[in-house]
C-alpha atoms as a printed R data frame, in Angstrom:
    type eleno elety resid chain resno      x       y      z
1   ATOM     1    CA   UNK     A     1 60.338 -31.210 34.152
2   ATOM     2    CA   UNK     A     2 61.652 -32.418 37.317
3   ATOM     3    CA   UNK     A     3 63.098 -35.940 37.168
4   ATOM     4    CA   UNK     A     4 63.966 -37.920 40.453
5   ATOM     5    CA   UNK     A     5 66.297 -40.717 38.935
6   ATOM     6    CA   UNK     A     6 66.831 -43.636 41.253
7   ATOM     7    CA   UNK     A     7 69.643 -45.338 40.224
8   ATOM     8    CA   UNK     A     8 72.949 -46.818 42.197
9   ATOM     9    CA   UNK     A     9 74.990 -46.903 38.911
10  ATOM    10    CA   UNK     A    10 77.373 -44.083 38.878
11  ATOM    11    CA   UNK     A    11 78.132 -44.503 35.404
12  ATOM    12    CA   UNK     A    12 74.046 -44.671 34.286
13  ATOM    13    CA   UNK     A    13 73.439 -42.046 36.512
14  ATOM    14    CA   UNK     A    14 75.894 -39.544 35.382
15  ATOM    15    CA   UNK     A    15 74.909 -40.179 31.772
16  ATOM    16    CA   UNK     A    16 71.414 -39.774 32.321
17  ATOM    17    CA   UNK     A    17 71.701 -36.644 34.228
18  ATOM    18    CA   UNK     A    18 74.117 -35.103 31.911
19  ATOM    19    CA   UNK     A    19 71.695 -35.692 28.964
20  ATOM    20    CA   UNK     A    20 68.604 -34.872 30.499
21  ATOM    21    CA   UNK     A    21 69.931 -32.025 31.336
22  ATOM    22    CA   UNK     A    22 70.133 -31.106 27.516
23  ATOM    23    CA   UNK     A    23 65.879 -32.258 27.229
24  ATOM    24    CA   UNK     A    24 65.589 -28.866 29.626
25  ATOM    25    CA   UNK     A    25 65.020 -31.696 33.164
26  ATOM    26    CA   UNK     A    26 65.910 -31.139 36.297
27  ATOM    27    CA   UNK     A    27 67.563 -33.911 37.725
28  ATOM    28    CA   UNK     A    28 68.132 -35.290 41.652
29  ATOM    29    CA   UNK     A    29 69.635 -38.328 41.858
30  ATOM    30    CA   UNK     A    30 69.275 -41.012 44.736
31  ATOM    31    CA   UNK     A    31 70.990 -44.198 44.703
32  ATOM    32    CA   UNK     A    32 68.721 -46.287 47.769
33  ATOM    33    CA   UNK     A    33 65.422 -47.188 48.486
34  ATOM    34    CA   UNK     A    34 65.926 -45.186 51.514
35  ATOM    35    CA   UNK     A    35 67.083 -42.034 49.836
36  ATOM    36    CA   UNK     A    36 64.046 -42.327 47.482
37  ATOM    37    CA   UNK     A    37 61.375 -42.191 50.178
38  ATOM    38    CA   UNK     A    38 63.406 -39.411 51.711
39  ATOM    39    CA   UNK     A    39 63.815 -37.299 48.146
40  ATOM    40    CA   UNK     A    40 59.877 -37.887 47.056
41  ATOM    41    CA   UNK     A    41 58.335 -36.984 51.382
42  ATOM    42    CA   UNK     A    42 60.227 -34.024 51.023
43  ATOM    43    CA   UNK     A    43 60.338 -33.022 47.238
44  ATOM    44    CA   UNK     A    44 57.816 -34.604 45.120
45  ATOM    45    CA   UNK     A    45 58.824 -34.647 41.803
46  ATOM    46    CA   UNK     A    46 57.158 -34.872 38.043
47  ATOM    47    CA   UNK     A    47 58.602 -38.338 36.973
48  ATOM    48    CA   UNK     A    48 60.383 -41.129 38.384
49  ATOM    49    CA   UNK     A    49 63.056 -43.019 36.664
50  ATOM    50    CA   UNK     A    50 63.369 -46.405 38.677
51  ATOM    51    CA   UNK     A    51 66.122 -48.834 38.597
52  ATOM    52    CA   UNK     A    52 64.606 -52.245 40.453
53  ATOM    53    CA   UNK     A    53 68.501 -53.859 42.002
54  ATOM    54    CA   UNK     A    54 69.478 -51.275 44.099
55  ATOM    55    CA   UNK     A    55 71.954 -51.593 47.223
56  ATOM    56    CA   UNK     A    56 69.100 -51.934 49.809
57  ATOM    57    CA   UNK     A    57 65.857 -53.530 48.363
58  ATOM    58    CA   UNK     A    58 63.753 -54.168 45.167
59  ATOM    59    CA   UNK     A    59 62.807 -50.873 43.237
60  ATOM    60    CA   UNK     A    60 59.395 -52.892 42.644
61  ATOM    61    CA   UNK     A    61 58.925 -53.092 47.003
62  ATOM    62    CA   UNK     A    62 59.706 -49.295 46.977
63  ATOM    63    CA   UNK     A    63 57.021 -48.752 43.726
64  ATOM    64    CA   UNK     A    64 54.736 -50.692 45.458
65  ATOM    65    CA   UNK     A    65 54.979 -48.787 48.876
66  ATOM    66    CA   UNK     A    66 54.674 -45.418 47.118
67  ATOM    67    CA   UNK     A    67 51.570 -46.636 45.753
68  ATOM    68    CA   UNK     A    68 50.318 -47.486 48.916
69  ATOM    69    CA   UNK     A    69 50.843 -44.152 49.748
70  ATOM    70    CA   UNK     A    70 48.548 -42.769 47.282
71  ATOM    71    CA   UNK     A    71 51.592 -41.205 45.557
72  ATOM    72    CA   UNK     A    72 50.330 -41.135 42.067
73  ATOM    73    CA   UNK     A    73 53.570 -39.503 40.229
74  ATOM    74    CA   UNK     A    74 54.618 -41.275 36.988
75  ATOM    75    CA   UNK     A    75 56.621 -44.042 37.285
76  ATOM    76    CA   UNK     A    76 59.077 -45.440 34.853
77  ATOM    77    CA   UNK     A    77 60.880 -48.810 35.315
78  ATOM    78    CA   UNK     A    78 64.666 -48.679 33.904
79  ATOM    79    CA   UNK     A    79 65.956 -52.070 34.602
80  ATOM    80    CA   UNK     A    80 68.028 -54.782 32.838
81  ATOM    81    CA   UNK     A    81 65.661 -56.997 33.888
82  ATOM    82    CA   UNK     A    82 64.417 -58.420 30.015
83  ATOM    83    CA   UNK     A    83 61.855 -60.808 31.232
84  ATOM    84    CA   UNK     A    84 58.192 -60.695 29.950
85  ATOM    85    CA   UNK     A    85 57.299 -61.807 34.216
86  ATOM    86    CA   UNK     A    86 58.914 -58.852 35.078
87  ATOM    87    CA   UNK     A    87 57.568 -56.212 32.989
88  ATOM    88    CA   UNK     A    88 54.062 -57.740 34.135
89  ATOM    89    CA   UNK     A    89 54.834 -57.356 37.845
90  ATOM    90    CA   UNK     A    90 56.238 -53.485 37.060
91  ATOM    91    CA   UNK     A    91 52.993 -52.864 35.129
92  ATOM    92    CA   UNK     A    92 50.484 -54.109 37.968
93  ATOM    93    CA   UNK     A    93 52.786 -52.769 40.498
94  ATOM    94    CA   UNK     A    94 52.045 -49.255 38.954
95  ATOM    95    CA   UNK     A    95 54.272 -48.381 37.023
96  ATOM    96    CA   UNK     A    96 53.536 -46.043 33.814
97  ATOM    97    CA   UNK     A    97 56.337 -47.346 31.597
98  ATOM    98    CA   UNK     A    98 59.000 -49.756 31.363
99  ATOM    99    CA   UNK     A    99 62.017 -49.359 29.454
100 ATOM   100    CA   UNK     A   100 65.148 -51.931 29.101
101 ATOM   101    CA   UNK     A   101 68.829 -50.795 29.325
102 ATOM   102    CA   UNK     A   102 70.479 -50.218 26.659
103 ATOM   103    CA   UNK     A   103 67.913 -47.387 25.623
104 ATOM   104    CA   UNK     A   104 68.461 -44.322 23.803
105 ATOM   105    CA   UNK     A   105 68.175 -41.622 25.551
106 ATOM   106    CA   UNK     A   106 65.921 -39.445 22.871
107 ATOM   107    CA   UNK     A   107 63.685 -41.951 23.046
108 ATOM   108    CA   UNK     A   108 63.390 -42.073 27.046
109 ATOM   109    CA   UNK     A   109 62.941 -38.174 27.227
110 ATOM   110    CA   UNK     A   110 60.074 -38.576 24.949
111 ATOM   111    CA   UNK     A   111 58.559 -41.465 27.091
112 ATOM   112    CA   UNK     A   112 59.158 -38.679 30.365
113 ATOM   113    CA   UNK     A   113 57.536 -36.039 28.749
114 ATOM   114    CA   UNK     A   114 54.524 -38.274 27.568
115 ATOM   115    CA   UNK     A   115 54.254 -39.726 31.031
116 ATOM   116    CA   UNK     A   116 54.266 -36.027 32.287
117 ATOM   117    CA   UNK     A   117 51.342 -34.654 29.764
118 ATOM   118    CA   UNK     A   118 49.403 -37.310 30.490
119 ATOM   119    CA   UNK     A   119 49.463 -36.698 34.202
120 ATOM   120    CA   UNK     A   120 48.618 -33.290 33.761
121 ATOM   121    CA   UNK     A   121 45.799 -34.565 31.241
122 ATOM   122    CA   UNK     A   122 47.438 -33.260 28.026
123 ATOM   123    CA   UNK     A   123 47.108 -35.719 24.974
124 ATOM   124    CA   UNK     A   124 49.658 -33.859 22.727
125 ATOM   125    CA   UNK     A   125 53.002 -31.647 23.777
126 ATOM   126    CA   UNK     A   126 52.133 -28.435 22.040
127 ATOM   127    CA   UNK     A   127 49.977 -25.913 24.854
128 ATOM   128    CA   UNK     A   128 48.623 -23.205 23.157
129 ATOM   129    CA   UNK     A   129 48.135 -20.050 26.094
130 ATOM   130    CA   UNK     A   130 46.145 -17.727 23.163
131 ATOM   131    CA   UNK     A   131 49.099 -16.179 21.857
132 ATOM   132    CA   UNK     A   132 51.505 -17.625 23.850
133 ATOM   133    CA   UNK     A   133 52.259 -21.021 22.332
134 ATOM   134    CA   UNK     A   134 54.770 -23.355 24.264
135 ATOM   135    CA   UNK     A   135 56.455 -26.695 23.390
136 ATOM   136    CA   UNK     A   136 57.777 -28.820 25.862
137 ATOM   137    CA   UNK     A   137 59.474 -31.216 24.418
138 ATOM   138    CA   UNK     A   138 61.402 -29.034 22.469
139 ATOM   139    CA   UNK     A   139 61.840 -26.298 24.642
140 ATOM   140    CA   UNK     A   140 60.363 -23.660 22.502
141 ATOM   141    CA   UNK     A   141 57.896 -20.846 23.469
142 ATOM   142    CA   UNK     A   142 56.461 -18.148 20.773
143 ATOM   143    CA   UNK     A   143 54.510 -15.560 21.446
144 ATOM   144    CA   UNK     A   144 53.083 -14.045 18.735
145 ATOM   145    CA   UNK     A   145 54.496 -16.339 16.695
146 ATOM   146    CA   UNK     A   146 57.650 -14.949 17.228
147 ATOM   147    CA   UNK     A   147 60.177 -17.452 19.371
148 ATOM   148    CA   UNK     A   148 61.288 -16.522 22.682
149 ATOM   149    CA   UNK     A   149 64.430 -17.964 24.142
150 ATOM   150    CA   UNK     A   150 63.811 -18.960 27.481
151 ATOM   151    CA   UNK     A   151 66.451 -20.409 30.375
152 ATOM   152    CA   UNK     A   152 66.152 -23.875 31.572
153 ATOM   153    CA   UNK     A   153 64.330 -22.924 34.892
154 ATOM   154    CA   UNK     A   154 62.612 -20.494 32.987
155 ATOM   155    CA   UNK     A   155 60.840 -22.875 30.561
156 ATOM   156    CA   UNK     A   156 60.254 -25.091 33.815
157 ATOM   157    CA   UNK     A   157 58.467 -22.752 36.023
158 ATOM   158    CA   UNK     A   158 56.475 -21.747 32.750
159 ATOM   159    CA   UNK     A   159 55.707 -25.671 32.333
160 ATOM   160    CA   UNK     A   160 55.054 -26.190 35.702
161 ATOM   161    CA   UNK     A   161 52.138 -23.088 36.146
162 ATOM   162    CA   UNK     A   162 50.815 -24.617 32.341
163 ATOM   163    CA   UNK     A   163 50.514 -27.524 33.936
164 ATOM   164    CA   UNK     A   164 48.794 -26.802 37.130
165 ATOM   165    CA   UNK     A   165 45.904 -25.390 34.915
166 ATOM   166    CA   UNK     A   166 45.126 -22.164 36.738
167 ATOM   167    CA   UNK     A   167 45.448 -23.590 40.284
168 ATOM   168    CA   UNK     A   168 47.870 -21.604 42.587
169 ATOM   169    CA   UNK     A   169 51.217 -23.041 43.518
170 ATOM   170    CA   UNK     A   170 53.085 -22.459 46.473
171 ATOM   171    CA   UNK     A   171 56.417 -20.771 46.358
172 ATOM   172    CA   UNK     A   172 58.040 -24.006 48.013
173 ATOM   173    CA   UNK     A   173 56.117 -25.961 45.192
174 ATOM   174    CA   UNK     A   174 57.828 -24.176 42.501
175 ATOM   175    CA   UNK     A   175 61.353 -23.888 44.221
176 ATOM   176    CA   UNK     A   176 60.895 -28.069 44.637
177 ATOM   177    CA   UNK     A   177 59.709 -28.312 40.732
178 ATOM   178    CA   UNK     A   178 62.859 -26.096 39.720
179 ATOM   179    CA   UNK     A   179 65.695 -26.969 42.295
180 ATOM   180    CA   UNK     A   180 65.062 -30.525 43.809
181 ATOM   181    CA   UNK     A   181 67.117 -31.119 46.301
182 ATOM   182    CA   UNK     A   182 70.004 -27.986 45.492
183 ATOM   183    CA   UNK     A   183 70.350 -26.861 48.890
184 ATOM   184    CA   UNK     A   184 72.982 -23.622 47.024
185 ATOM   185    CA   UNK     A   185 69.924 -22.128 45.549
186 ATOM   186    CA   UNK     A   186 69.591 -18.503 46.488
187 ATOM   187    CA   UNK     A   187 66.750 -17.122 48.563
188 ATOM   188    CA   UNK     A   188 65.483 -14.576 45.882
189 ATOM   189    CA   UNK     A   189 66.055 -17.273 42.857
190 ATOM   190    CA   UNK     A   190 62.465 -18.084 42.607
191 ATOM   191    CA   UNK     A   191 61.133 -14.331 42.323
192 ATOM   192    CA   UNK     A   192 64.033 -13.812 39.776
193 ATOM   193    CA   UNK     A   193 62.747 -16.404 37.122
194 ATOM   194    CA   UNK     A   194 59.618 -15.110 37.929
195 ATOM   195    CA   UNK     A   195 60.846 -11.196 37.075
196 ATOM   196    CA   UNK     A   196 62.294 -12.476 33.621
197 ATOM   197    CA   UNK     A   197 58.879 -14.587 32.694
198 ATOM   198    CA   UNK     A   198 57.034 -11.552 33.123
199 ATOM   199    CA   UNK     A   199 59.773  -9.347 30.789
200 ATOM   200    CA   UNK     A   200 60.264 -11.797 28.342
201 ATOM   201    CA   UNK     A   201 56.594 -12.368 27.594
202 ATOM   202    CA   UNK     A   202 54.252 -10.531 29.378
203 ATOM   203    CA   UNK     A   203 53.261  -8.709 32.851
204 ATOM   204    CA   UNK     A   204 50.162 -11.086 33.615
205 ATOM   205    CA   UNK     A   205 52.164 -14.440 32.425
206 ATOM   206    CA   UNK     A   206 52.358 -15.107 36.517
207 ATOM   207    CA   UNK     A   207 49.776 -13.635 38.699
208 ATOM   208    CA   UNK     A   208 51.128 -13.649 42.334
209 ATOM   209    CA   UNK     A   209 48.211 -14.714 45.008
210 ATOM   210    CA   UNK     A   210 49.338 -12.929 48.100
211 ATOM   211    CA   UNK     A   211 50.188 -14.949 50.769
212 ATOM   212    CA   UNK     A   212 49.566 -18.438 48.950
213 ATOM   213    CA   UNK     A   213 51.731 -18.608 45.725
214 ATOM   214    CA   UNK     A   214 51.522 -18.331 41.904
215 ATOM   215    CA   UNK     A   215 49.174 -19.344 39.202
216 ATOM   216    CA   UNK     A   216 49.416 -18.967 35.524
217 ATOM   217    CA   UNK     A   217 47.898 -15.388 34.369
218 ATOM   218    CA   UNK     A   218 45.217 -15.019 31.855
219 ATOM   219    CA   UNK     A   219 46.032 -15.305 27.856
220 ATOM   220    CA   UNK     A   220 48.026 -12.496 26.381
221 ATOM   221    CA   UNK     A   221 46.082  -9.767 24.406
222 ATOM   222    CA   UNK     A   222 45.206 -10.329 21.055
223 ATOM   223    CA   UNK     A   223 47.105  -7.871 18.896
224 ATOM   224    CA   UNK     A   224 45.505  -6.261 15.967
């Protein structure tokens, strides 16, 4: 799951990023207004955590514009900002979720990873492939019922073909969903996660469409 966290506390931020990290997220982190537009025209994302005071504006102008933009990716409010008003103008402003700071951080990955199965129209976290079962949330995969440890980027680039639900991704749509805005990442990175996908379950896992990008392969045989 890729997370764009806007947030201008360095303290909050760090924390955050350190322990989504450890919910298998990929995190970029902008601390403006400004930098947010920039990160989501160029990037996308899957979620948005959004802090409403930052340095230049009102989180809630920038939600706002974003929805004005048609840009439909979940949205959830992280604020201080207790009020009953406020959590009514986040709401009808679009955002998906509001959460108040303090928060525990266990609960807010399970809040991203709700907002980001319902996007992709998933009611539960479990996606069963035919044999190839995959959780999320936990960061598990089995195939066969056996488990199969996957790396972080791994289990992204699985989630992210799951989620598309057979339609082809570009390869910059897949380097965005895994890197963000890591400008260090090699050239070849994408085509390596995509090598150890294919060992560590099975040949058809990613089917390459030549010249357009990658889709999630059919279901893994059956085996008798």
């Amino acid at each position: 799951m890729h997370v764009l966290l806007v947030e201008d506390d360095d303290l909050v931020a760090s924390g955050l990023e350190a322990g989504l990290e450890l919910h298998h997220c990929t995190v970029d982190r902008v601390r403006t207004t400004r930098e947010a537009r920039a990160a989501m025209a160029q990037f996308g994302c899957d979620v948005v955590i959004l802090d409403l005071g930052l340095p230049d504006g009102d989180g809630m102008g920038l939600l706002h514009h974003w929805r004005q933009q048609g840009i439909t990716a979940p949205v959830l409010i992280l604020t201080a900002r207790d009020a009953v008003p406020d959590r009514v103008r986040g709401l009808e402003a679009g955002a998906d979720d509001y959460v108040l700071k303090p928060f525990e951080l266990d609960e807010l990955a399970a809040r991203l990873n709700a907002l980001v199965r319902r996007a992709a129209g998933r009611a539960v976290s479990e996606v069963c492939h035919g044999e190839l079962k995959v959780l999320p949330d936990a960061g598990q995969v089995f195939l066969h019922g056996q488990s199969v440890a996957l790396s972080r980027r791994e289990l992204a680039l699985l989630e992210k073909l799951i989620n598309a639900r057979g339609a082809v991704l570009s390869e910059d749509q897949l380097k965005d969903g895994l890197y963000g805005m890591d400008s260090s990442v090699e050239s070849n990175a994408l085509n390596v996660h995509i090598y150890h996908l294919r060992r560590k379950l099975y040949r058809d896992v990613v089917i390459t469409e030549r010249g357009l990008g990658y889709r999630l392969g059919p279901p893994p045989e059956v085996r008798s």
